[in-house]
C-alpha positions as CSV (number, residue, x, y, z in Angstrom):
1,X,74.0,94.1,56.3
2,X,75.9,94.8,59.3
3,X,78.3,92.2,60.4
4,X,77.7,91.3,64.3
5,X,79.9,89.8,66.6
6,X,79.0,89.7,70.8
7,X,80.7,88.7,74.1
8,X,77.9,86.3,75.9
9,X,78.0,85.2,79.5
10,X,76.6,86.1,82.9
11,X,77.6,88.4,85.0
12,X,78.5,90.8,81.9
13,X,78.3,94.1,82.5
14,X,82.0,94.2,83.6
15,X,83.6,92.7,80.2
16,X,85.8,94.8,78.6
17,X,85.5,93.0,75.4
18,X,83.3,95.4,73.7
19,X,85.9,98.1,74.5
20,X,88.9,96.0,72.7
21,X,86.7,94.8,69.6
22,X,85.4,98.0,69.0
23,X,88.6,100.1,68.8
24,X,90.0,96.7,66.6
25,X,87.1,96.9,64.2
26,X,87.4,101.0,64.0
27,X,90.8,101.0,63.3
28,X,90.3,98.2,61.0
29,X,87.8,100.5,58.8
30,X,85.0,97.6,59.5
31,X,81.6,98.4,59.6
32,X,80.7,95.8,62.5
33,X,79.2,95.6,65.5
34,X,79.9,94.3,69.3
35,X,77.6,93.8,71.9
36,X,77.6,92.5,75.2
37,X,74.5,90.0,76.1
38,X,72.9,88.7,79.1
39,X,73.1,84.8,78.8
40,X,72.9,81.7,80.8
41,X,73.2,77.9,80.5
42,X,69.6,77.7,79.6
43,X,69.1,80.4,77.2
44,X,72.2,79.2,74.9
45,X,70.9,76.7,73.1
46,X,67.9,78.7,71.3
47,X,70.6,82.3,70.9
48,X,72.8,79.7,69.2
49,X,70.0,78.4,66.7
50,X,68.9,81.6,66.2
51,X,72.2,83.2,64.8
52,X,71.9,84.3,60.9
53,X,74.2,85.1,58.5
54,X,75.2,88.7,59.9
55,X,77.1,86.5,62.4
56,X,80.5,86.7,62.4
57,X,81.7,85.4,65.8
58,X,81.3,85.5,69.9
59,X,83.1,85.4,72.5
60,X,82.5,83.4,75.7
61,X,82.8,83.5,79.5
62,X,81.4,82.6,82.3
63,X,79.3,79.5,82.8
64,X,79.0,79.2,78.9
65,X,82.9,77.8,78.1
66,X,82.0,74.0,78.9
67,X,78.0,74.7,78.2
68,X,79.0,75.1,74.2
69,X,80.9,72.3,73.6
70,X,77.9,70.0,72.6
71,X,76.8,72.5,70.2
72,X,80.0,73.0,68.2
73,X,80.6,70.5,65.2
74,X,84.0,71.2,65.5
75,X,86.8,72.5,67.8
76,X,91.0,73.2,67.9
77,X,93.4,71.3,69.7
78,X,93.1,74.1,72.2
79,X,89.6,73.5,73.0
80,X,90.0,69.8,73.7
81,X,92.7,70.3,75.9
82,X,91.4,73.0,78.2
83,X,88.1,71.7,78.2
84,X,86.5,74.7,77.3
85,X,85.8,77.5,74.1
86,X,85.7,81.1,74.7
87,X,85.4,81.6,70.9
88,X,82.7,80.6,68.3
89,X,82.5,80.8,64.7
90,X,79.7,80.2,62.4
91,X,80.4,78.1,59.6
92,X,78.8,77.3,56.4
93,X,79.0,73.7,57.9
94,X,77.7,74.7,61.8
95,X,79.5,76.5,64.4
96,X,83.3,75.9,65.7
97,X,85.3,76.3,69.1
98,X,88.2,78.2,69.1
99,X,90.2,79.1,72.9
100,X,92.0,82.1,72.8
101,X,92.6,82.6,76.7
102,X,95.8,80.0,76.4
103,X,97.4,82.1,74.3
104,X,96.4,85.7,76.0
105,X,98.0,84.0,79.1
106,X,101.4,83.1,77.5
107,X,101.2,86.8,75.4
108,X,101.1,88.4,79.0
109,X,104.0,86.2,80.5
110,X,106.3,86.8,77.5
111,X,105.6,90.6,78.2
112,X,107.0,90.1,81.3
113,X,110.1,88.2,80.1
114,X,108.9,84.7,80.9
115,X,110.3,82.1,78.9
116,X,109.9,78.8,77.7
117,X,111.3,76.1,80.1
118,X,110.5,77.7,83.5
119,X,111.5,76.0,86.3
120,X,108.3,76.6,88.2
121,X,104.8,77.8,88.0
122,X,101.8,77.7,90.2
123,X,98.1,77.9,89.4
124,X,95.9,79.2,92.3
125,X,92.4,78.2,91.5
126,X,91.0,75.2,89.7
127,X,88.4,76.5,87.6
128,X,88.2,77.7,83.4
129,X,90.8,80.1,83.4
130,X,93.0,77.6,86.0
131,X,92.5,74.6,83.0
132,X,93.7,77.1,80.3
133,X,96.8,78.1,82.2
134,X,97.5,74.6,82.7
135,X,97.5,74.3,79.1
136,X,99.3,77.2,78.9
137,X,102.0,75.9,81.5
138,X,102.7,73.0,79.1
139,X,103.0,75.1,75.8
140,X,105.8,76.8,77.9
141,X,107.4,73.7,78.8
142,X,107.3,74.7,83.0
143,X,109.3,72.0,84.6
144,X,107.5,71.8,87.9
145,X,103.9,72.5,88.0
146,X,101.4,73.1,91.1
147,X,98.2,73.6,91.7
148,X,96.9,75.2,94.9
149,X,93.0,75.7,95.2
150,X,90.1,76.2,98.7
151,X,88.5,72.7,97.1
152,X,90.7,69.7,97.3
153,X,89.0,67.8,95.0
154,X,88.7,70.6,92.1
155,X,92.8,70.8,92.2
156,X,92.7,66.8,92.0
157,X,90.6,67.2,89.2
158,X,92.6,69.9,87.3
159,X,95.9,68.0,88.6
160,X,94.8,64.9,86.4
161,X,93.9,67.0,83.4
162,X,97.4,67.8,84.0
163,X,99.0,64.1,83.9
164,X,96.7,63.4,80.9
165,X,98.1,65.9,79.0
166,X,101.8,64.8,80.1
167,X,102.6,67.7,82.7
168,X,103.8,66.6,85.8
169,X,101.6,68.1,88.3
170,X,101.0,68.8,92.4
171,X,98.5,69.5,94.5
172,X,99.6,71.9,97.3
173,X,97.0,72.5,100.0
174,X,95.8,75.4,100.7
175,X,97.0,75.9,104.3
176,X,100.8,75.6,102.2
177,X,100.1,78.7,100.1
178,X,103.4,79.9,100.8
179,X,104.8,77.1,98.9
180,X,102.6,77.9,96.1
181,X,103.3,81.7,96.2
182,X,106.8,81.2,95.9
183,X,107.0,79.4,92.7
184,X,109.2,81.5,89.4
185,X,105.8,82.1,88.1
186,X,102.3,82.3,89.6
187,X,99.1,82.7,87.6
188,X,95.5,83.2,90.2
189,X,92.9,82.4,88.5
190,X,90.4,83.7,91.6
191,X,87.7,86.4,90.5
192,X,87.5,89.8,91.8
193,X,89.8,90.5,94.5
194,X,89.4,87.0,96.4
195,X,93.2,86.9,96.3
196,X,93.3,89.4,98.9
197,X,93.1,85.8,101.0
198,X,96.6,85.5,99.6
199,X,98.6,88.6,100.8
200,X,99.2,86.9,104.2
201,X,101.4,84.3,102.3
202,X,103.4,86.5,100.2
203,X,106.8,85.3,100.1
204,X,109.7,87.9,101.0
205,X,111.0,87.5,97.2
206,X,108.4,87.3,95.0
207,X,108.7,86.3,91.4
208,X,106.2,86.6,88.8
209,X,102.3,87.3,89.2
210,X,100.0,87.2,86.5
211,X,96.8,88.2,88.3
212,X,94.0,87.0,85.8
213,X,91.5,89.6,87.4
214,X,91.2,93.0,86.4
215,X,88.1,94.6,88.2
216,X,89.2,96.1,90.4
217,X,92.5,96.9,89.4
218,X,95.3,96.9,91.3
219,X,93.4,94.3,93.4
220,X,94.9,93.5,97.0
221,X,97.1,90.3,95.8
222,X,98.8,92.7,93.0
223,X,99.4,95.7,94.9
224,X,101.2,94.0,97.8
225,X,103.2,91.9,95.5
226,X,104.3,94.7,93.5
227,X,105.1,96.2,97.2
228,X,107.3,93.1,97.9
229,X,109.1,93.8,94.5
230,X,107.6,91.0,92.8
231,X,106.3,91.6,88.6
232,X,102.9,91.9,88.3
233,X,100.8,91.6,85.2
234,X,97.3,92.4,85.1
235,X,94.6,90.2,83.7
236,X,93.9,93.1,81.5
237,X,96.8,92.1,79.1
238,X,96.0,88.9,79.2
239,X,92.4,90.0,78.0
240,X,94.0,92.2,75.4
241,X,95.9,89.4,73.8
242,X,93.1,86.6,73.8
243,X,90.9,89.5,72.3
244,X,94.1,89.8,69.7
245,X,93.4,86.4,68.6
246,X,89.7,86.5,68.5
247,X,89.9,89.3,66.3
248,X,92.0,87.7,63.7
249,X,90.3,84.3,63.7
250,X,86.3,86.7,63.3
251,X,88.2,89.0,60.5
252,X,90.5,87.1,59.1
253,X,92.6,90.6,59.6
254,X,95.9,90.7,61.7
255,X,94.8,92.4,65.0
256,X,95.8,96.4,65.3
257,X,97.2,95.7,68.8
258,X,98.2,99.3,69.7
259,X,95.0,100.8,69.2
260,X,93.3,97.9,71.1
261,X,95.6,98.0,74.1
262,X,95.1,101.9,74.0
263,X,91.5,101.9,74.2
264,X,91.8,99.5,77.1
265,X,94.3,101.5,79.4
266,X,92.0,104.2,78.8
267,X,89.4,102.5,80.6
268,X,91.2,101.1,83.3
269,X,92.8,104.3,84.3
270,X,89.9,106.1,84.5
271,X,88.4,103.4,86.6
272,X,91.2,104.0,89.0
273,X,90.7,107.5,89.1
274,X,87.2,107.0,90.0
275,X,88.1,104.7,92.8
């Protein structure tokens, strides 16, 4: 019997999961499978009942990260804080919610030479991946934290996840961007290329930008700030390194990294070529 494994959510056809499990499982010598599925809110409940043995794990984005929770007998630390799992395991006892984007996020940033106890970071966006890089901020100690996103009252809300989990947060409106922009380190957490909105608020140093969206890639916001001289990580090494982890905690195998990350810059360059 073939083990499975699957990356479930909706939009889907852009993940790049399949392409980093894959190559893991290959170079791995494992005889498992990946898929990407089609899901929403309202299908999840009978997938999830459904699942048999051959089930070794799934991976979980959009809208399903907060839709799981009530189906999981059991979730990390991780989970609780951000709010969220983008990582199930069956169990003999029932399934279990694992996050893995908290530490993809701080993998990418320590790539780019970001430490533990920086002075200042800024999430742009108050959404999933916003909550898990405010979870993030803490595990790397950031001294001043602020959150800039279009709806007021979804940075409130993120900004008291924040206080509740002891990190001294601000709300910076969005009119202030420039503010925002000019913090040591900036993670936006906008899909697509909605930071394009952002390029008009670039400050004249910029510092760090981890740009958690990767289709298209370079997308306006990382282009021009890697014009202005700025670092620029993709969200494609932050999906790399939550991948990583997802692999070990489904295999119980340490992750083949290399191969992984080759497989992936494979696919990204040739979608710049094409474009």
């Amino acid at each position: 019997m073939t083990s499975r494994a699957a990356v479930l959510g909706q939009p889907i056809d852009h993940s790049l999961s399949p392409v980093l499990h894959r190559a893991a499982y290959s170079e791995l010598g494992l005889d498992w499978s990946y898929d990407a599925i089609d899901m929403d809110v309202e299908g999840l409940p009978e997938f999830l009942a459904g699942l048999g043995p051959e089930w070794r794990g799934l991976s979980l984005t959009m809208p399903l990260k907060e839709a799981v929770l009530p189906h999981l007998v059991g979730q990390s630390e991780t989970v609780t804080a951000v709010g969220g799992a983008n990582t199930v395991l069956p169990t003999d006892g029932g399934l279990v919610g694992q996050n893995t984007d908290v530490a993809g996020i701080i993998s990418a940033l320590h790539e780019a030479t970001v430490a533990e106890g920086c002075e200042s970071l800024a999430i742009i966006g108050a959404g999933a991946t916003a909550a898990a890089s405010l979870v993030a901020a803490q595990q790397l100690q950031a001294r001043e934290v602020v959150i800039s996103a279009r709806r007021p009252s979804a940075a409130t809300q993120l900004a008291n996840r924040g206080r509740d989990l002891h990190i001294a947060t601000d709300c910076i409106p969005w009119s202030d961007l420039r503010r925002a922009l000019s913090s040591e380190v900036v993670i936006c957490t906008l899909p697509g290329n909605a930071g394009a909105a952002l390029v008009t608020y670039l400050p004249r140093q910029p510092g760090v930008l981890l740009d958690v969206s990767y289709d298209p890639w370079p997308t306006s916001l990382a282009a021009a700030w890697s014009d202005a001289g700025g670092t620029v990580i993709g969200g494609h090494r932050m999906l790399l390194w939550q991948a990583a982890e997802q692999v070990e905690l489904m295999t119980g195998q340490s992750a083949p990294v290399a191969a992984m990350a080759t497989a992936l810059d494979e696919v990204i360059s040739s979608d710049v070529k094409r474009t």
